[in-house]
mmCIF file of the N, C-alpha and C atoms, coordinates in Angstrom:
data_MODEL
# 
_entry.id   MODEL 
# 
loop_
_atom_site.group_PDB 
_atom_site.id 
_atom_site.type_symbol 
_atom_site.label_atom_id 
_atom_site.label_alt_id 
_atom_site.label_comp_id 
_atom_site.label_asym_id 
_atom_site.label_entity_id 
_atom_site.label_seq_id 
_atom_site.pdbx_PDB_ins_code 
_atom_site.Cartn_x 
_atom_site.Cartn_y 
_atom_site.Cartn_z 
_atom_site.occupancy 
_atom_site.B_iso_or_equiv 
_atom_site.pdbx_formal_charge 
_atom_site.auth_seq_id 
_atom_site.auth_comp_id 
_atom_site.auth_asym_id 
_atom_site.auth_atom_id 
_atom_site.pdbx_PDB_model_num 
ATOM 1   N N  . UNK A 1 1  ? 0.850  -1.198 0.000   1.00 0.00 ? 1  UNK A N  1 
ATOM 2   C CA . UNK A 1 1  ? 0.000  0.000  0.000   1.00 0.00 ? 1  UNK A CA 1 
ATOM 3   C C  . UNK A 1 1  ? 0.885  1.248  0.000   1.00 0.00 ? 1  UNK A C  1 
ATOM 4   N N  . UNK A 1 2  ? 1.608  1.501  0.370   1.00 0.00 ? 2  UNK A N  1 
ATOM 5   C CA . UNK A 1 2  ? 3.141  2.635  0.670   1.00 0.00 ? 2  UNK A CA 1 
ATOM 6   C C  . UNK A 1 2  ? 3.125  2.574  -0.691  1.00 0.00 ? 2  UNK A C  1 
ATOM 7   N N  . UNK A 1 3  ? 3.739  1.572  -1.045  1.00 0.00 ? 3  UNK A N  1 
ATOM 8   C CA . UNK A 1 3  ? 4.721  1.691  -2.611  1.00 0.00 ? 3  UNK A CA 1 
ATOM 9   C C  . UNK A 1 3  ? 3.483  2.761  -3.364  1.00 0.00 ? 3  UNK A C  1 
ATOM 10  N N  . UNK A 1 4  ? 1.988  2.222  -3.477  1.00 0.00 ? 4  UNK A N  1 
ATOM 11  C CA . UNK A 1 4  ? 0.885  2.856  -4.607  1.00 0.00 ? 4  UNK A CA 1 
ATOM 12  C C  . UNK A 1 4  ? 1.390  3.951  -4.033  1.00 0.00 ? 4  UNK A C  1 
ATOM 13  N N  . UNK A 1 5  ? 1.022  4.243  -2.568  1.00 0.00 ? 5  UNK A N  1 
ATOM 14  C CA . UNK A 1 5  ? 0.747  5.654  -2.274  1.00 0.00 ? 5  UNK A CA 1 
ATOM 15  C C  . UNK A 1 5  ? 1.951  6.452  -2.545  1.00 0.00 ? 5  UNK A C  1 
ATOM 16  N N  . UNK A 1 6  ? 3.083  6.405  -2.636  1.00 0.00 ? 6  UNK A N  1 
ATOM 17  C CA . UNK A 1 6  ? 4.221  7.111  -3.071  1.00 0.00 ? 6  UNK A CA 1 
ATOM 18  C C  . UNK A 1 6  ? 4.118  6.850  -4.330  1.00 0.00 ? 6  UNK A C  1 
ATOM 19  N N  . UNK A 1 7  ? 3.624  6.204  -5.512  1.00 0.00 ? 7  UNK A N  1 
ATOM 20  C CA . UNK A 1 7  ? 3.702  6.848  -6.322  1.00 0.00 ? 7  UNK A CA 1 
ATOM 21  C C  . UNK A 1 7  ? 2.265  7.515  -6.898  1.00 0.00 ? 7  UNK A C  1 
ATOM 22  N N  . UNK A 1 8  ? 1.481  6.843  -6.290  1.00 0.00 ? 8  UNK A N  1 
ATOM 23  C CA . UNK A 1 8  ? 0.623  8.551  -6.424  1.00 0.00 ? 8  UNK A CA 1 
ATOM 24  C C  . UNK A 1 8  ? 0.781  10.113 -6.038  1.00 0.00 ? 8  UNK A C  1 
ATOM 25  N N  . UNK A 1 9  ? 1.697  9.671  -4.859  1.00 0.00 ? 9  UNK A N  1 
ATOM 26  C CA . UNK A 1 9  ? 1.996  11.226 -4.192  1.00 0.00 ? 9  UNK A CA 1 
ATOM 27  C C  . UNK A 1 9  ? 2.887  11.384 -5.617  1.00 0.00 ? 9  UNK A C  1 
ATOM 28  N N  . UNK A 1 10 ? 3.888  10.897 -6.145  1.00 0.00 ? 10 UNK A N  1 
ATOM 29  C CA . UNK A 1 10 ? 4.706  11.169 -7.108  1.00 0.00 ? 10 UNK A CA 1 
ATOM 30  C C  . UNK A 1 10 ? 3.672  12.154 -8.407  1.00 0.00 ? 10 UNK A C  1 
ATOM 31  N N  . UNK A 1 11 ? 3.270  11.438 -8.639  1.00 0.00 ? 11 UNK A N  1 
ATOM 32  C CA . UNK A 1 11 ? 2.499  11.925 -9.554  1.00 0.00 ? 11 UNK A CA 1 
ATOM 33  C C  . UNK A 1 11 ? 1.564  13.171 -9.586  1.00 0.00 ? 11 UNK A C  1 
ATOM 34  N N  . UNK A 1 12 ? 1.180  13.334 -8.136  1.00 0.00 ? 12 UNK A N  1 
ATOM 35  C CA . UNK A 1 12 ? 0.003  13.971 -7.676  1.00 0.00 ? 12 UNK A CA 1 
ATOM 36  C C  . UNK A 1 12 ? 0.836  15.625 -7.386  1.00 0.00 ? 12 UNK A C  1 
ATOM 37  N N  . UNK A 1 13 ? 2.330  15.340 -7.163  1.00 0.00 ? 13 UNK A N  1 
ATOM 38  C CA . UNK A 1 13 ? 2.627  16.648 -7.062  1.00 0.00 ? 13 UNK A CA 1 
ATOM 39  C C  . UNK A 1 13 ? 2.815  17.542 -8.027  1.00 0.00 ? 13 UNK A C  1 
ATOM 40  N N  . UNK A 1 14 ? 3.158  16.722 -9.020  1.00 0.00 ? 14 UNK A N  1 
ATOM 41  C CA . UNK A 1 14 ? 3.379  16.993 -10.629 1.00 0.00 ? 14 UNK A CA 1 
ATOM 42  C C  . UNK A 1 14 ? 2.384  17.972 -10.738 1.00 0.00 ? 14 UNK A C  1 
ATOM 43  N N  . UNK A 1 15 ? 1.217  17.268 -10.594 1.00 0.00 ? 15 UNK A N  1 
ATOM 44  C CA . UNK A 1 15 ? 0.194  18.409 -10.790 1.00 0.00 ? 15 UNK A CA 1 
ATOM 45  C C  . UNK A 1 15 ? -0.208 19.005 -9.770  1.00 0.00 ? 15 UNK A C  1 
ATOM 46  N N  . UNK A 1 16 ? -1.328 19.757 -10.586 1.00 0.00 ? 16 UNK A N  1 
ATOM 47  C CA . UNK A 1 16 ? -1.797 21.267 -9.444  1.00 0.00 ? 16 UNK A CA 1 
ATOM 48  C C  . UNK A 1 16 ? -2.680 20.891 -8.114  1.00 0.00 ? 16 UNK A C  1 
ATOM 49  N N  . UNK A 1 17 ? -2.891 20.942 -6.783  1.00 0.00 ? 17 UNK A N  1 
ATOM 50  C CA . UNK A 1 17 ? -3.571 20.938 -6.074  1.00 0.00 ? 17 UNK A CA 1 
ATOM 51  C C  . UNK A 1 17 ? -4.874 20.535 -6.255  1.00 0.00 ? 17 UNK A C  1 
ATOM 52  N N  . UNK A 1 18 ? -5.304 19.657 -6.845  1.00 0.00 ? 18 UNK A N  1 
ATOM 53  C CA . UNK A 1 18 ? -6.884 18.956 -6.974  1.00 0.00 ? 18 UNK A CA 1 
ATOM 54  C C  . UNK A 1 18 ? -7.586 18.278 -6.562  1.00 0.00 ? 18 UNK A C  1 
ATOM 55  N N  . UNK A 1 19 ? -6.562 17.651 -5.916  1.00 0.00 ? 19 UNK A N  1 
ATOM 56  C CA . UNK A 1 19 ? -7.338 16.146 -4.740  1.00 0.00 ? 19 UNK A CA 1 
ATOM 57  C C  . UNK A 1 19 ? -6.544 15.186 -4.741  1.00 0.00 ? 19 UNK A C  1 
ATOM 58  N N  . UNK A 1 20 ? -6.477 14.310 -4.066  1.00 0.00 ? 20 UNK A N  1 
ATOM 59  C CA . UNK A 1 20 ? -5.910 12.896 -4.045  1.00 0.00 ? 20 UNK A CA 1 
ATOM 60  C C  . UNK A 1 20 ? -6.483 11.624 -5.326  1.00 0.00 ? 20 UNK A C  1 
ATOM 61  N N  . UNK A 1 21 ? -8.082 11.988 -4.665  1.00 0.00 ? 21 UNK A N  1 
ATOM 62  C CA . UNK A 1 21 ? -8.833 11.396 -5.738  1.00 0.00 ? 21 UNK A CA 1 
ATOM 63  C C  . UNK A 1 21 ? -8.550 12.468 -7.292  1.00 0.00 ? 21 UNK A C  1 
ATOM 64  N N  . UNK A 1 22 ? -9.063 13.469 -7.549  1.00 0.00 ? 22 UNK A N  1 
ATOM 65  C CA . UNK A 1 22 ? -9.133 14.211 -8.739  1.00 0.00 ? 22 UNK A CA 1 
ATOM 66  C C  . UNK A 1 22 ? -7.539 13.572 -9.514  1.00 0.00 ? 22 UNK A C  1 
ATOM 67  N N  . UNK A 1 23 ? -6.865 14.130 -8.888  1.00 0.00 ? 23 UNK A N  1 
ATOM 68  C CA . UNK A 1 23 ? -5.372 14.182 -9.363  1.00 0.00 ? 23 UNK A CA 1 
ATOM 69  C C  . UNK A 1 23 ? -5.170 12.754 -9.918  1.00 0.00 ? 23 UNK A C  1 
ATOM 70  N N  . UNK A 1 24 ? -5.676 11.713 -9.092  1.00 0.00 ? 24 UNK A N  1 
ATOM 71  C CA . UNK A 1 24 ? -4.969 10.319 -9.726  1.00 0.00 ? 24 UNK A CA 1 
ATOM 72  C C  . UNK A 1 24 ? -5.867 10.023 -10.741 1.00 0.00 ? 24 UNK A C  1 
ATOM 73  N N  . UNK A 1 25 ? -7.176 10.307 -10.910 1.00 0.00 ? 25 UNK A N  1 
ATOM 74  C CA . UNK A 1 25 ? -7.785 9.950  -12.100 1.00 0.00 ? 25 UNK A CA 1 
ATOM 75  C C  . UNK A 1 25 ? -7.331 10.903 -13.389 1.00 0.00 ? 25 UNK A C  1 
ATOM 76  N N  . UNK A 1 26 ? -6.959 12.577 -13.100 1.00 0.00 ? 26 UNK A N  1 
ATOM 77  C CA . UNK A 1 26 ? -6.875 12.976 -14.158 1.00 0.00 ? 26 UNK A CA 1 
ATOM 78  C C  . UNK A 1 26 ? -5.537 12.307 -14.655 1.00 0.00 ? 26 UNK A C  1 
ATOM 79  N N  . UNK A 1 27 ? -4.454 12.045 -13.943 1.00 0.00 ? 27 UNK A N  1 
ATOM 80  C CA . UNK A 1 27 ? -2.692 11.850 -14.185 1.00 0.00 ? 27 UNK A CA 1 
ATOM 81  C C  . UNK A 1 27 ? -2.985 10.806 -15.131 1.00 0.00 ? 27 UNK A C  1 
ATOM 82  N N  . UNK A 1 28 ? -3.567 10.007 -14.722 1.00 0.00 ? 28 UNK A N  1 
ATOM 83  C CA . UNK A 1 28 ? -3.934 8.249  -15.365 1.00 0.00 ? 28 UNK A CA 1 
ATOM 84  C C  . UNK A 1 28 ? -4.254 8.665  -17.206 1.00 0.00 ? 28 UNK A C  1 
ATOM 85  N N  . UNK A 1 29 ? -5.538 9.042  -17.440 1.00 0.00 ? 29 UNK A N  1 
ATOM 86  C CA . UNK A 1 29 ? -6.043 9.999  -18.851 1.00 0.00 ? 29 UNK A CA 1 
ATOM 87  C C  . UNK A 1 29 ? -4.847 10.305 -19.515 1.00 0.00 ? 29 UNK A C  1 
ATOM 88  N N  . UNK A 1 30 ? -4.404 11.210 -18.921 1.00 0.00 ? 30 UNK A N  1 
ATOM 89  C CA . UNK A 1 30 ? -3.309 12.328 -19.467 1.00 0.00 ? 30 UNK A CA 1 
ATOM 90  C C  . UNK A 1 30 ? -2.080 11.584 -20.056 1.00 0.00 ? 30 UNK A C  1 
ATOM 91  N N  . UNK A 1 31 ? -1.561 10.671 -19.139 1.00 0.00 ? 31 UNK A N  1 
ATOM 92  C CA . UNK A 1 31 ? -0.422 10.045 -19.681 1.00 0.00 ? 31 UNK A CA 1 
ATOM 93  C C  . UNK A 1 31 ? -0.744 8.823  -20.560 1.00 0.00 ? 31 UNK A C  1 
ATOM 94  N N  . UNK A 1 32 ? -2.096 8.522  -20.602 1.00 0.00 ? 32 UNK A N  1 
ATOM 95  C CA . UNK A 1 32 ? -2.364 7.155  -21.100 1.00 0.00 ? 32 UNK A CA 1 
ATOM 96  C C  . UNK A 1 32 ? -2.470 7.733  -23.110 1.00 0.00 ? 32 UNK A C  1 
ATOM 97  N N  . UNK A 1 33 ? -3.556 9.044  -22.926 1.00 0.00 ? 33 UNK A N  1 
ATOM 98  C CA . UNK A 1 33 ? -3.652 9.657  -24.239 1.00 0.00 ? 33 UNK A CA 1 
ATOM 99  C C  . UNK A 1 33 ? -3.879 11.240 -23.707 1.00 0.00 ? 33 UNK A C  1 
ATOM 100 N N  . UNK A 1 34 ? -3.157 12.464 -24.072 1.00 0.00 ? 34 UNK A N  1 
ATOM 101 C CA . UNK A 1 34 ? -3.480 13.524 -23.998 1.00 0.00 ? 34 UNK A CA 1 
ATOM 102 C C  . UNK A 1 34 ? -4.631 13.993 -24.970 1.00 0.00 ? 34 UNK A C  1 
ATOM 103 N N  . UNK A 1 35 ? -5.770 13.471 -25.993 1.00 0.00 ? 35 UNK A N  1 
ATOM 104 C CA . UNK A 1 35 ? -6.925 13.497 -26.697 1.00 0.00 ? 35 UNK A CA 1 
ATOM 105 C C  . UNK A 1 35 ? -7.401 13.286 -25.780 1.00 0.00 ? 35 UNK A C  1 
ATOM 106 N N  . UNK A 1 36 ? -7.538 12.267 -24.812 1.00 0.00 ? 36 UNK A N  1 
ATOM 107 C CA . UNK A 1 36 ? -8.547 11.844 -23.752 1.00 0.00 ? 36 UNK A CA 1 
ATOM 108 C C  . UNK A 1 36 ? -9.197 13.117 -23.485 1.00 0.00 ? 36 UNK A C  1 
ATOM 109 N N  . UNK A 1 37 ? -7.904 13.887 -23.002 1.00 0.00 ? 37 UNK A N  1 
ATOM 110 C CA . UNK A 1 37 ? -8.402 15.169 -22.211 1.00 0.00 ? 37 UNK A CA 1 
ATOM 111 C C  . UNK A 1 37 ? -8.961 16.049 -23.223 1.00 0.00 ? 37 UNK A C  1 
# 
């Protein structure tokens, strides 16, 4: 559970202040296809 959560924090700082939840669903989209968004 550590390991996910550090690399969500990883990810989550990248971006802007949105949530724990917000942030890991948008990061996921974004890197998978930037069209998504």
């Amino acid at each position: 559970h550590l390991a996910a959560w550090s690399d969500l924090l990883a990810q989550v700082a990248g971006l802007p202040p949105a949530g724990p939840g917000d942030a890991s669903v948008v990061t996921l989209p974004q890197r998978r296809g930037p069209q998504s968004r």
